[in-house]
C-alpha positions in Angstrom: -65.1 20.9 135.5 -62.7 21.0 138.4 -62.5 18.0 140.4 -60.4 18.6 143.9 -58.8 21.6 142.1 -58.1 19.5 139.1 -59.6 19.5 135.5 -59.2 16.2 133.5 -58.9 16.6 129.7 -59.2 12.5 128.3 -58.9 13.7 124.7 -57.4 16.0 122.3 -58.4 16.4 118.7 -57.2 18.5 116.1 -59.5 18.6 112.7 -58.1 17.4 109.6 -56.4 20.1 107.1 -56.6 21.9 110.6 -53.8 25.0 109.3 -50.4 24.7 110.4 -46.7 24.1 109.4 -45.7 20.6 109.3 -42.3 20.2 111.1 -43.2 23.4 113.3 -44.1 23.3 117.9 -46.8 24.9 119.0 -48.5 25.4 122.3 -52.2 24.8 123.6 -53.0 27.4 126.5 -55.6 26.1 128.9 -56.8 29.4 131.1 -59.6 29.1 133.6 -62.4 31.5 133.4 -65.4 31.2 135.5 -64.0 31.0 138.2 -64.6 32.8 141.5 -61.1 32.7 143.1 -59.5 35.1 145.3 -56.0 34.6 143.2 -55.4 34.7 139.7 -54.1 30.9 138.0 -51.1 31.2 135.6 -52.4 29.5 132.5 -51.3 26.0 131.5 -49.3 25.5 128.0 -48.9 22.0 126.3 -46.3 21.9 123.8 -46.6 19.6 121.2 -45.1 19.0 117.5 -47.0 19.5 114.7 -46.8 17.2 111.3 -48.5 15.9 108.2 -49.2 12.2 109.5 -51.1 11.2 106.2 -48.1 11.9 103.9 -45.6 11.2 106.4 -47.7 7.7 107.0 -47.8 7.4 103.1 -44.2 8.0 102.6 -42.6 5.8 105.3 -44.9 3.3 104.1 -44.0 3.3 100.7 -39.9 3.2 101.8 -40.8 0.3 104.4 -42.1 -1.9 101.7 -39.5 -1.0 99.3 -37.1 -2.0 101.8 -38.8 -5.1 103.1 -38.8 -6.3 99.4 -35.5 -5.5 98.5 -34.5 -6.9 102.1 -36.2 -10.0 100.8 -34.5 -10.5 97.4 -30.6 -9.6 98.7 -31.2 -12.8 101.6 -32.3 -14.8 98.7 -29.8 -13.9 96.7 -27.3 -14.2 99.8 -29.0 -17.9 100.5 -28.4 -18.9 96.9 -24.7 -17.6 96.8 -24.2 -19.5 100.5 -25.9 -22.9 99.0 -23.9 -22.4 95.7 -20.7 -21.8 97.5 -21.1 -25.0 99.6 -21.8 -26.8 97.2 -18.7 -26.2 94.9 -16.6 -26.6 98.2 -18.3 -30.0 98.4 -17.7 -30.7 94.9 -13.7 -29.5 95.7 -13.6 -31.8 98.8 -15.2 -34.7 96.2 -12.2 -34.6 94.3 -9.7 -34.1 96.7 -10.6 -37.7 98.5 -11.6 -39.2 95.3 -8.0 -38.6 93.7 -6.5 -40.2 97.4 -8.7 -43.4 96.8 -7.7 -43.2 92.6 -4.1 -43.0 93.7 -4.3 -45.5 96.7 -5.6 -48.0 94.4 -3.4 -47.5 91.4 -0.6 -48.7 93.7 -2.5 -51.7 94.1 -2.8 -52.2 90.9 0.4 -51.9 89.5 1.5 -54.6 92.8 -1.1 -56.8 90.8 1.0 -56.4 87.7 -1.7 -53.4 86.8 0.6 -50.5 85.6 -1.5 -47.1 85.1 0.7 -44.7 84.7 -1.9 -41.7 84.0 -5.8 -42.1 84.7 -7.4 -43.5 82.1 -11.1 -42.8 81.1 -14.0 -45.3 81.6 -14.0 -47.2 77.9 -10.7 -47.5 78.2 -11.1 -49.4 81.2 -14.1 -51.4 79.9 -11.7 -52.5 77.1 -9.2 -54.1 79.8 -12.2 -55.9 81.8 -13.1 -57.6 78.6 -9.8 -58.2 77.3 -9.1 -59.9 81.1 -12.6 -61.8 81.5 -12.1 -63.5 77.9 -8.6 -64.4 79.3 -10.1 -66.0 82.4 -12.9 -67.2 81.0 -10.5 -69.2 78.4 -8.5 -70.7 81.3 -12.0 -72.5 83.1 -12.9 -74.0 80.1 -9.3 -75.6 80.1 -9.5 -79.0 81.4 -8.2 -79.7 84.8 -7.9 -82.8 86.6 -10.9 -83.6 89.4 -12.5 -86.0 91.0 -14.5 -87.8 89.4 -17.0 -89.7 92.0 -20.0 -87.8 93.0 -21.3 -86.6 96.3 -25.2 -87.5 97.2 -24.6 -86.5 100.3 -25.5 -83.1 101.3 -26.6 -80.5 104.8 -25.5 -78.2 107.3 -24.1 -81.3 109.2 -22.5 -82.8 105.9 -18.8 -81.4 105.1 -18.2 -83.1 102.4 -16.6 -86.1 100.8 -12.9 -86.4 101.3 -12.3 -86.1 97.7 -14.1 -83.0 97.3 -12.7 -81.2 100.5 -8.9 -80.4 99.0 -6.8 -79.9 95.7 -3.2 -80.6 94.8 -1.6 -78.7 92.2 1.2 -81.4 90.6 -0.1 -84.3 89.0 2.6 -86.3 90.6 1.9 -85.3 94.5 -1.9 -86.0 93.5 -1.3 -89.5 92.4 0.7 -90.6 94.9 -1.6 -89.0 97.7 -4.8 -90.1 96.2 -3.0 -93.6 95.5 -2.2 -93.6 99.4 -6.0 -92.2 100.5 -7.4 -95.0 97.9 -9.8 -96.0 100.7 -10.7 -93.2 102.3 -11.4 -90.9 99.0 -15.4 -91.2 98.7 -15.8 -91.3 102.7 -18.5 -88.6 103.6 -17.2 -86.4 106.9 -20.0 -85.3 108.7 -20.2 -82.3 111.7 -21.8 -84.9 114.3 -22.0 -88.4 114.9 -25.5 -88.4 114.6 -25.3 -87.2 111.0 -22.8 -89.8 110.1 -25.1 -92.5 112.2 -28.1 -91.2 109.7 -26.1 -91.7 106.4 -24.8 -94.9 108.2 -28.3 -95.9 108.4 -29.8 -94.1 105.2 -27.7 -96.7 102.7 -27.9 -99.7 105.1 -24.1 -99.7 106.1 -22.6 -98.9 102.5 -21.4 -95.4 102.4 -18.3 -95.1 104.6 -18.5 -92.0 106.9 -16.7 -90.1 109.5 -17.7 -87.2 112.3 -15.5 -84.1 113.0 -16.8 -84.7 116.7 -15.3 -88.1 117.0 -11.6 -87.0 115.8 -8.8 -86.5 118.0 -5.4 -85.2 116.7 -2.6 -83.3 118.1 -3.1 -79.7 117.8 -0.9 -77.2 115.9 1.8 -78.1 113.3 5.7 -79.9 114.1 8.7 -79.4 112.3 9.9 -82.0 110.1 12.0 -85.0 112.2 15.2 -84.2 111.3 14.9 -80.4 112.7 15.4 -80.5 116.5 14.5 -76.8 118.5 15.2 -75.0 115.3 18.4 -76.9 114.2 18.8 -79.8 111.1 20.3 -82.6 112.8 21.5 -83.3 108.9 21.3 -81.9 105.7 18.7 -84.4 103.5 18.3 -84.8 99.9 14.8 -85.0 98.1 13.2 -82.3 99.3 11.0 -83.5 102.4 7.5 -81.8 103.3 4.5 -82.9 105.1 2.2 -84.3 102.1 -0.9 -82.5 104.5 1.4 -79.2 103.1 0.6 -79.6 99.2 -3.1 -80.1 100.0 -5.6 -76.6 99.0 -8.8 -76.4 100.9 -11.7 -76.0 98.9 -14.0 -75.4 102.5 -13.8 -74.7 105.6 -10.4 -74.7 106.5 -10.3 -75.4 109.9 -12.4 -78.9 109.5 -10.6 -79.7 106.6 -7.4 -79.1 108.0 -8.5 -81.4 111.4 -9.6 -84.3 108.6 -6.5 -84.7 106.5 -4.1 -84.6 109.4 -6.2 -87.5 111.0 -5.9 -89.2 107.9 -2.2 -88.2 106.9 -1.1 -87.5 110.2 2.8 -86.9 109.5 3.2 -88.1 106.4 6.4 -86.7 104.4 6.2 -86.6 100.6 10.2 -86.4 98.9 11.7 -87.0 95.4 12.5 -90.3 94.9 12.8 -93.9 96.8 16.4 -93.4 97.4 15.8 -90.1 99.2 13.5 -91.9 101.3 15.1 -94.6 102.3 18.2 -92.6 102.9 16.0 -90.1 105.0 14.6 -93.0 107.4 18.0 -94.1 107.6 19.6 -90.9 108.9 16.6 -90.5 111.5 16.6 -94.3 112.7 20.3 -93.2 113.2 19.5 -90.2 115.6 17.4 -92.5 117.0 14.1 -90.4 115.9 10.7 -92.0 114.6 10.4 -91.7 110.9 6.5 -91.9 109.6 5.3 -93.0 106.4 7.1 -91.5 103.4 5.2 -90.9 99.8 7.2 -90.0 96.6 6.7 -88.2 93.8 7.8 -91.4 92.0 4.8 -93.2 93.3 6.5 -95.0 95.8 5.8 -95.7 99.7 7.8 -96.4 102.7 5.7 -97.5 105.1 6.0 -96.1 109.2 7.9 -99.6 109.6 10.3 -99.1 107.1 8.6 -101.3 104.3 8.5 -100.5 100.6 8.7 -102.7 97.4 6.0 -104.7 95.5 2.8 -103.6 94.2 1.1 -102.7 97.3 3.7 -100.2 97.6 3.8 -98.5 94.1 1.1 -96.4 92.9 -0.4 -96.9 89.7 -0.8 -94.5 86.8 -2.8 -91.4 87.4 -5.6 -92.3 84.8 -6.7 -95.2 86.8 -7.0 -93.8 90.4 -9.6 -91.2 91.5 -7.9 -88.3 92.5 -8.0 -85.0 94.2 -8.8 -82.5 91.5 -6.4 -79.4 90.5 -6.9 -75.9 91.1 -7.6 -73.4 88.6 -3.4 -71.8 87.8 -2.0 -68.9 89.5 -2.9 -66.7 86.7 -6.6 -67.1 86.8 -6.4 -65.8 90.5 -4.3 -63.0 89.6 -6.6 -62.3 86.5 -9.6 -62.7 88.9 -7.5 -59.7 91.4 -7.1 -57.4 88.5 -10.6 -57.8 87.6 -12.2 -56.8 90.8 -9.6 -53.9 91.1 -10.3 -53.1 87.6 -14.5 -52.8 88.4 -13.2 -51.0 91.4 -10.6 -48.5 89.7 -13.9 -47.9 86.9 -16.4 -47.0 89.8 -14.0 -44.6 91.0 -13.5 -42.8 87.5 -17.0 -42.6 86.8 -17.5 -41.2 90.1 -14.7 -38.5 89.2 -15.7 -37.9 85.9 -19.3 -37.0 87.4 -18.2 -34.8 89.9 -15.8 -32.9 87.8 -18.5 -32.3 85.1 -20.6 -31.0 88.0 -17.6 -28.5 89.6 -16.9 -27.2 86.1 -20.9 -26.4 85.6 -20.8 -25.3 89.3 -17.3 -22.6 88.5 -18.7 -22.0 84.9 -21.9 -20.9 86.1 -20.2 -18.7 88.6 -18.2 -16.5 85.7 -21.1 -16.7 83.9 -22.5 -13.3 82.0 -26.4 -14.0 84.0 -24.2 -14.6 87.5 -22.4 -11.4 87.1 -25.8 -9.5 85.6 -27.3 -10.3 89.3 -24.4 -9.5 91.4 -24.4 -6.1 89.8 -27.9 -5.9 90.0 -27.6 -6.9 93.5 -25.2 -4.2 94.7 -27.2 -1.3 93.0 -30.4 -3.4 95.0 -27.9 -3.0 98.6 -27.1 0.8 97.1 -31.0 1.3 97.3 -31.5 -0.4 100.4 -29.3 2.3 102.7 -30.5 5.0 100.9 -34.1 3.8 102.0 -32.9 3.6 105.6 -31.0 6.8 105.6 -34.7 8.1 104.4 -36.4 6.0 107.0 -34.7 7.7 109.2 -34.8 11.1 108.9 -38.2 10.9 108.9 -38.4 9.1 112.1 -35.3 11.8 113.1 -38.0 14.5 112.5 -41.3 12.9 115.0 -39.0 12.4 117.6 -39.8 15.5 119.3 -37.7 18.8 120.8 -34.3 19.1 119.6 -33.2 19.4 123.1 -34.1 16.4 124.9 -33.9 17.9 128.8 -36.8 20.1 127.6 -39.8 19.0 129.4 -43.1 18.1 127.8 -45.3 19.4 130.6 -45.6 22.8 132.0 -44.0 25.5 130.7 -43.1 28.8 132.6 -42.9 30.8 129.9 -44.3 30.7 126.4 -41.5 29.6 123.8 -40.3 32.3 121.1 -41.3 30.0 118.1 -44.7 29.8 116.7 -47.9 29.5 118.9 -51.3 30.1 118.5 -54.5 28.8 120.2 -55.8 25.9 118.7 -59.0 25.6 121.1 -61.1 28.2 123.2 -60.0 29.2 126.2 -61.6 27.3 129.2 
């Protein structure tokens, strides 16, 4: 039906197994008929492209999901061969830093008498941390001078007591300085003044004790007398240093440090009594105050220049309470190599795992079932392009007219290539 001198068509179909060429144009011919009109109407020719949809369907379905699942297994494999490279360069970099850190600490070692000239592996090492922890253990179970009265006395506001807060390493500075702190050895120094009020109070008056908070000294350290801004006003004999100087805190240093200069102040410690007295002689001459001087005799010169008789001579070590000794030189040292040792054996472990793990990682790489799948892979990319190239020459072949200007409309004249009429004329 003609509707303002135009007929509507809404739908076209052409029957199944309808004969026909697949790949070949053809042309419907619409001609009116019926018509009373007083011209003739050219008839109207829609061109269109004929093809075997339900094979061509059928095929390109088939090479789409062949390609989506070999597109599927080459990212895997793509994914696998990323994560498995990254890892091996994480096992590389691994190496690298820990052979700075093996290397970094071997020089530490060998300055803590530790020569390792070539890494060793970890029982090897085990057999040195044994070898050097019966060695220290051996030197604690040495005895060692200490002091022998004990503290009952304890708390965050409790220092300690005096005899328990430093160590001397000779035997004869540590007589002659306990000898000269005989009083003061078993005093209890307390934080606050209301601690040492408490402990004042807790034993009714008998335990001596003395708060940090009540002690005024002159802060920072002097040169000996006899130096004057940088410069020995004489040469002396005896070897004279502060006795404070010999003393090894056991605590907290700074507290420790503010008790024993209130209580030896500027105390020297030298040889012998001649020394001594030669020493206050040569300051009294420069007109310089000399303090009290200790010796390592066991002698005292007192801040006033008195020495002699028994108050003034200290007795033998083994009846005096005296400042304990530290442990030697060598049980420190020992106790250095041993932590660098624990260290130097976490590291090795730590390299001898992560080179196990990088020669799996580069052994499974070379590996027969590694190389199987990269082969495999490459004939699986092979297959992949020669699907597309398929894909697309099918998809080449629905895209229409060869020539792309030609329109799809009207045509003026019939083309030379196959046409028949597919429907009755109108």
């Amino acid at each position: 039906n003609l509707e303002e001198g135009r007929a509507h068509i809404s739908r076209l179909v052409i029957m199944e197994n309808s004969p026909g060429e697949n790949g070949s144009r053809y042309n419907l011919i619409f001609k009116p008929k019926g018509l009373n009109l007083t011209t003739s109407l050219l008839p109207f020719e829609l061109l269109f492209h004929f093809y075997n949809d339900a094979e061509n369907q059928r095929r390109m379905s088939e090479l789409s999901r062949k390609r989506d699942e070999l597109k599927n297994s080459i990212e895997k494999y793509d994914a696998m061969c990323s994560t498995f490279c990254e890892l091996r360069k994480g096992l590389t970099t691994q190496l690298q830093d820990i052979a700075e850190k093996e290397t970094t600490l071997r020089v530490e070692m060998s300055k803590r008498n530790l020569d390792i000239s070539h890494p060793l592996p970890s029982s090897d090492i085990d057999k040195l941390i044994r070898d050097k922890t019966i060695e220290a253990e051996t030197i604690e179970r040495v005895p060692r001078r200490k002091f022998s009265v004990t503290n009952k006395f304890g708390g965050p506001d409790v220092l300690g007591m005096v005899g328990h807060l430093a160590l001397i390493l000779e035997d004869d500075a540590a007589r002659v300085i306990s000898w000269h702190l005989l009083g003061d050895m078993d005093c209890i120094i307390t934080r606050t003044t209301e601690a040492a009020q408490r402990i004042y109070r807790d034993t009714r008056g008998v335990q001596q004790v003395m708060a940090l908070d009540s002690i005024l000294v002159p802060p920072g350290k002097r040169p000996l007398p006899h130096i004057r801004n940088g410069r020995a006003l004489f040469n002396p004999v005896g070897n004279p240093v502060y006795a404070q100087d010999l003393l090894i805190y056991s605590g907290d240093h700074q507290s420790c440090d503010l008790v024993f200069k209130n209580f030896l102040g500027f105390t020297i410690l030298m040889d012998d009594l001649t020394s001594a007295t030669n020493y206050r002689k040569a300051l009294v001459e420069n007109r310089i105050h000399c303090p009290t001087i200790l010796t390592r005799e066991g002698d005292r010169v007192s801040a006033r220049g008195k020495f002699g008789g028994a108050q003034n001579k200290a007795p033998p070590i083994v009846r005096l309470r005296v400042f304990g000794a530290p442990l030697p030189q060598h049980y420190h040292t020992l106790k250095e190599q041993l932590d660098l040792l624990e260290k130097y054996k976490s590291i090795r472990l730590k390299m001898e795992q992560v080179e196990k793990a990088h020669d799996e990682c580069i052994m499974e790489e070379v590996s027969p079932k590694r190389l199987q799948e990269r082969q495999k892979v490459e004939e699986m990319k092979k297959e992949f392009e020669e699907i597309e190239r398929q894909l697309a020459s099918v998809r080449l072949g629905k895209r229409g007219p060869e020539n792309p200007g030609e329109p799809s409309g009207i045509q003026t004249k019939r083309p030379r290539q196959k046409s028949t009429d597919l429907l009755p004329d109108f």
